[in-house]
C-alpha positions in Angstrom: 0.0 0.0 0.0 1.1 3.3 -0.9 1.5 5.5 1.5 0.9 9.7 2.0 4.7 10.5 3.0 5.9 7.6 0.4 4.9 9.4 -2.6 8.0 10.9 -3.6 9.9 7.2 -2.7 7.1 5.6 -4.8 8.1 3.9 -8.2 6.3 5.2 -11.5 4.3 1.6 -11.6 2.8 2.5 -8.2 2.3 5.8 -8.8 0.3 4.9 -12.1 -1.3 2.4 -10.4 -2.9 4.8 -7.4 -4.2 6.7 -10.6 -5.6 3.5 -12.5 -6.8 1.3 -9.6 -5.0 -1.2 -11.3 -1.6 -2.6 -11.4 -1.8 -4.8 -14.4 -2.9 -2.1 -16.6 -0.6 0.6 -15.3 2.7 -1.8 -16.2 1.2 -2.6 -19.4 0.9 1.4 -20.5 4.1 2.1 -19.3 5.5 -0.8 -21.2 3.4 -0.3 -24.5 5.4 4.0 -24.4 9.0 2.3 -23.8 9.0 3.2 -20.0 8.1 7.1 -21.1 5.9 8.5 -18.5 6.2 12.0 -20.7 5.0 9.6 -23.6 2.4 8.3 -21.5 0.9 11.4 -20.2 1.0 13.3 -24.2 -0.6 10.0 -25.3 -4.5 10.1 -26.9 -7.3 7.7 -26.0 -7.4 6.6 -29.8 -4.2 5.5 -29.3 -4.7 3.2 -27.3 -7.3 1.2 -28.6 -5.6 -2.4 -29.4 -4.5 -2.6 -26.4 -8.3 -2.4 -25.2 -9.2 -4.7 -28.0 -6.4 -7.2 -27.3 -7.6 -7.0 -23.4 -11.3 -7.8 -24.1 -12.7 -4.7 -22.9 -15.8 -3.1 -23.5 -15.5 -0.1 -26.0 -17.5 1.9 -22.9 -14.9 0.8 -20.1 -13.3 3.6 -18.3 -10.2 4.3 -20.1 -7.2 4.7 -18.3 -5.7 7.0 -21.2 -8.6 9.6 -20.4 -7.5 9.5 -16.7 -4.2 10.5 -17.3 -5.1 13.1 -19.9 -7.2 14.6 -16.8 -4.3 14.3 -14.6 -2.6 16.1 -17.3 -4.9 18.7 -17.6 -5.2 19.3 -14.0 -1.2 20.0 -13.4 -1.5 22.0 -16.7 -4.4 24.1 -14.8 -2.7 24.4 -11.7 0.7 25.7 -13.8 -1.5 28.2 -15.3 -3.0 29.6 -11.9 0.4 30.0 -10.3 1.5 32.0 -13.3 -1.2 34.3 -12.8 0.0 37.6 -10.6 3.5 36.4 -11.5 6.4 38.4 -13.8 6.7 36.0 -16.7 9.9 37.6 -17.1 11.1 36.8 -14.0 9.5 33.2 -13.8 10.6 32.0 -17.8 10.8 28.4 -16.6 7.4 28.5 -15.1 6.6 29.6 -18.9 8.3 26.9 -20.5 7.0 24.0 -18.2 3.3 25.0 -18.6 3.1 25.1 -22.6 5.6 21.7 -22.5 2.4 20.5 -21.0 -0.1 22.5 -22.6 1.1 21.8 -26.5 3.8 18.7 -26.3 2.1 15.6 -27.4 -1.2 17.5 -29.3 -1.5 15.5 -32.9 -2.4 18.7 -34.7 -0.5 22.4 -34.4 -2.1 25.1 -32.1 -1.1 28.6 -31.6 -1.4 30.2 -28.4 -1.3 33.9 -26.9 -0.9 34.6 -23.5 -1.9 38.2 -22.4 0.1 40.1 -19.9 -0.7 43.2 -18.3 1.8 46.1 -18.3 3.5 44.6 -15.1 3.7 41.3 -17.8 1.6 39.1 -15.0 -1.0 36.7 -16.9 -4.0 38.4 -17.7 -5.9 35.1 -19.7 -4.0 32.1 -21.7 -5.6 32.0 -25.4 -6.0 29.1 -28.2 -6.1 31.4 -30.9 -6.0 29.3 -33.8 -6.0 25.4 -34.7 -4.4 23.8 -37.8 -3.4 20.4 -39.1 -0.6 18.1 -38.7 2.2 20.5 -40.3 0.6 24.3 -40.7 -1.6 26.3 -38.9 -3.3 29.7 -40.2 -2.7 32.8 -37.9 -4.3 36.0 -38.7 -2.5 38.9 -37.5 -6.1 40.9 -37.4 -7.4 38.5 -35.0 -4.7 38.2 -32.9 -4.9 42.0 -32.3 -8.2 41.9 -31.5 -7.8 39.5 -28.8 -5.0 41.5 -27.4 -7.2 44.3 -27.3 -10.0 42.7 -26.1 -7.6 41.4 -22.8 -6.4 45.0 -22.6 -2.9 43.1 -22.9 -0.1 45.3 -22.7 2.3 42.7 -23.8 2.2 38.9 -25.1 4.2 35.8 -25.4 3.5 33.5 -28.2 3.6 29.7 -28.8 2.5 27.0 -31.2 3.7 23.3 -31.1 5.3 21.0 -34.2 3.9 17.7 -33.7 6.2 16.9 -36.7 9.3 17.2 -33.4 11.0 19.2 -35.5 12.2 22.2 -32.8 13.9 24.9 -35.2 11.8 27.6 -36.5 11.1 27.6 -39.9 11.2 31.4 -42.3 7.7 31.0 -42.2 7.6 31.3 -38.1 10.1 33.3 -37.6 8.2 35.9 -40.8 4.9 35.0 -39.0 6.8 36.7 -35.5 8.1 39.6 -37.5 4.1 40.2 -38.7 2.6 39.9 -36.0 5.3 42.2 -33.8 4.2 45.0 -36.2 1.0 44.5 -36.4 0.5 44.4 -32.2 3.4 48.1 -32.0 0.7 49.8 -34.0 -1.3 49.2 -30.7 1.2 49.6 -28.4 1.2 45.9 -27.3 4.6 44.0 -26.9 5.4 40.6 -28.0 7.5 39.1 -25.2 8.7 35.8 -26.7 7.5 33.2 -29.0 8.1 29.4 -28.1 7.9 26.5 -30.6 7.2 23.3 -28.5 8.5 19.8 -30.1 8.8 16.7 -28.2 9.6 17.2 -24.7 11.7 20.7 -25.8 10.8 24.4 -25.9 12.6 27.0 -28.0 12.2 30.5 -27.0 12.4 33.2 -29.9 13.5 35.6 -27.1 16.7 33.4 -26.3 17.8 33.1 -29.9 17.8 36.7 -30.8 15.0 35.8 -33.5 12.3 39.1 -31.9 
């Protein structure tokens, strides 16, 4: 039995396993990811299907994917309230960690706009747009409008590549240039822009691509 004060001494298997209610299953979705709890976590109900198949479930048993996505979603909520009132300046790993959570994994590209206030503390964390495996279509007119609408005095940017690719391409970093001009004719400041891949971040700021 796995004890309160034993949580941090606990194995990933008996962790898993206070999530799942069951043992058997949690060793077997650990196994079928290669050991990868990040894997585990980023991973999608659909794919996990044959395994359901292969066990003899019912296609309306719980599915222990689904629990872990909520898990997921839960420590991505809780990153996302302890950023708020906080200098995203000052707290850039806090930043990085939450859309690591919030985009790794996703199957599709999303682009995201978090609105800071003029002391850059989190005003609202935006899905702006939604696109397909390799492209998504941002429209600078929009994203003005929602920094407006947030009375944002500055922003920080971030889409994922589901392809793992982690380098920008001329059409992000041209995208970045865009939308920096179009958000100065408003007085609003874009911060940073990270591309999420895998289990790393790459910040714009850091590479001396804004």
């Amino acid at each position: 039995m796995l004890f309160r004060n034993e949580v941090t001494q606990a194995t990933d298997i008996d962790l898993l396993t206070v999530i799942l209610g069951n043992r058997k299953t949690a060793g077997m979705l650990l196994k079928k990811v290669g050991g990868s709890l990040f894997n585990l976590l980023h991973a999608f109900p659909h794919q996990n299907g044959d395994l359901f198949c292969a066990e003899g479930k019912s296609a309306y048993a719980p599915d222990p994917v689904m629990k872990l996505q909520a898990v997921r979603e839960l420590a991505t909520r809780a990153m996302a309230e302890d950023l708020q009132g906080r200098d995203c300046l000052t707290n850039p790993g806090a930043v990085r960690d939450l859309l690591k959570h919030k985009l790794a994994g996703l199957p599709h590209e999303v682009f995201i706009c978090i609105q800071l206030d003029a002391q850059h503390r989190v005003i609202a964390i935006e899905e702006l747009f939604r696109g397909t495996l390799t492209q998504t279509s941002v429209y600078p007119r929009e994203v003005v409008k929602a920094a407006l609408r947030a009375n944002a005095a500055a922003v920080i940017f971030a889409h994922n590549h589901p392809s793992g690719a982690l380098q920008p391409s001329q059409a992000d970093e041209l995208l970045t240039r865009n939308l920096k001009e179009a958000l100065a004719m408003v007085d609003v400041k874009v911060l940073d822009h990270f591309i999420v891949a895998g289990t790393g971040a790459l910040s714009f700021a850091e590479r001396g691509l804004l």
